[in-house]
C-alpha positions as CSV (number, residue, x, y, z in Angstrom):
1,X,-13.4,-33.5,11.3
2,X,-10.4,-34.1,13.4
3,X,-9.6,-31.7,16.4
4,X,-7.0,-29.5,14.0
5,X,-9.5,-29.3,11.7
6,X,-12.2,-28.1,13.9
7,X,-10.1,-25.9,16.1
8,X,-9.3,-23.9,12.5
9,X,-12.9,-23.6,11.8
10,X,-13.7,-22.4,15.4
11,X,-10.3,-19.8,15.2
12,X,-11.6,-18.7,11.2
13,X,-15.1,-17.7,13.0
14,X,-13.9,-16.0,15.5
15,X,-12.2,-13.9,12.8
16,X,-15.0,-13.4,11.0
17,X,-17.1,-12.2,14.5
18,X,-14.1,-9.6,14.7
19,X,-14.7,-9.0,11.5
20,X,-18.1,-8.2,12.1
21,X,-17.9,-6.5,14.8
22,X,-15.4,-3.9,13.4
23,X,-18.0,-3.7,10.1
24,X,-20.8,-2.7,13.2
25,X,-18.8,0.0,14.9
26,X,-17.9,1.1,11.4
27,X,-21.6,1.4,10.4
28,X,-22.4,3.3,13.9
29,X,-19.5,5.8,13.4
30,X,-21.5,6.7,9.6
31,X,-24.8,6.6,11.2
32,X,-23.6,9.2,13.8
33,X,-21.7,11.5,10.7
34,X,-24.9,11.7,9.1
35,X,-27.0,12.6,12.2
36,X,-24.4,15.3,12.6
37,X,-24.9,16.9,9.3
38,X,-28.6,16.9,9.6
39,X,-28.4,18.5,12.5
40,X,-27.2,22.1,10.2
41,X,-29.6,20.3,7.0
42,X,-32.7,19.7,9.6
43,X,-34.2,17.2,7.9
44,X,-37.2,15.9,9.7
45,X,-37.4,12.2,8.7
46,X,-33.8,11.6,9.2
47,X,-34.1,13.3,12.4
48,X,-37.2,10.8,13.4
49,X,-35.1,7.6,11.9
50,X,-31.6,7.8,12.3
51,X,-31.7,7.2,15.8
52,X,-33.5,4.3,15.7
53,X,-31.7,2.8,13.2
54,X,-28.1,3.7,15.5
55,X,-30.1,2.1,18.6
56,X,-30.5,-1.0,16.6
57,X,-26.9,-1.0,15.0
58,X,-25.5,-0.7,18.8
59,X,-27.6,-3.2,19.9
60,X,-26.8,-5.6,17.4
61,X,-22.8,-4.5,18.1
62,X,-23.1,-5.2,21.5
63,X,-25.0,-9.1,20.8
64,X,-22.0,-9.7,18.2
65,X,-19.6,-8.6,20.9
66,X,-20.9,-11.2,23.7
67,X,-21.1,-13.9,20.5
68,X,-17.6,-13.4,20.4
69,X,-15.9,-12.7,23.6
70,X,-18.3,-16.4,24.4
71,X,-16.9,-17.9,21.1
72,X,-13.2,-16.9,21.6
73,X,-13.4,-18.0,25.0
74,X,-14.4,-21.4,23.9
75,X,-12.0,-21.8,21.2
76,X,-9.5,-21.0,23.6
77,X,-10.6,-23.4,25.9
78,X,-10.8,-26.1,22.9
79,X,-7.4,-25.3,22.2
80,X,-5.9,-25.5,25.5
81,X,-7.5,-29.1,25.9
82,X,-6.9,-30.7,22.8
83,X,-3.1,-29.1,23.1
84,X,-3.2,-27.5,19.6
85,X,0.0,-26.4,19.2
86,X,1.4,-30.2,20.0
87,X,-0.9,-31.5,17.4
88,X,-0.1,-29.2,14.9
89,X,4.0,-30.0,15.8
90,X,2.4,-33.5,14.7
91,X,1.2,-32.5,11.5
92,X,3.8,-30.8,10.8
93,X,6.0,-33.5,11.0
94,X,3.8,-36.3,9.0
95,X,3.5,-33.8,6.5
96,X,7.7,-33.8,6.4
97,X,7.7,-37.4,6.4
98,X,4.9,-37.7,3.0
């Protein structure tokens, strides 16, 4: 894998980590809706669960958050010292010339 190539896989997974961690937040913002509605419903076992199950969703939110502030931070870095941009003005020119 050449240093394009790899610095495209790095940038596509930070993506999905964004991704991911919108898909989280979204997940937390239903958890708290229906822990809001069973406050007028009352029911007892999704008042014992529900916030267990939002203390793990946050947790997990805030792991995939540090994955990817770390990750985006080193494909940054990769990018800066491999000068990405120059090698894809590179490419782009070989692929003129084929």
């Amino acid at each position: 894998m050449d240093k394009l190539q790899k610095f495209d896989l790095m940038a596509k997974i930070v993506r999905e980590l964004e991704d991911l961690k919108n898909s989280q937040q979204a997940v937390i913002q239903k958890i708290a809706k229906i822990e809001i509605d069973n406050i007028e419903l009352g029911d007892k076992k999704l008042e014992k669960d529900l916030p267990d199950v939002h203390q793990r969703t946050a947790d997990n939110m805030d792991t995939i958050a540090d994955i990817l502030e770390y990750f985006a931070g080193k494909t940054d870095s990769f990018g800066d010292s491999n000068n990405v941009d120059k090698l894809r003005e590179e490419q782009a020119i070989r692929d003129l010339k084929s």
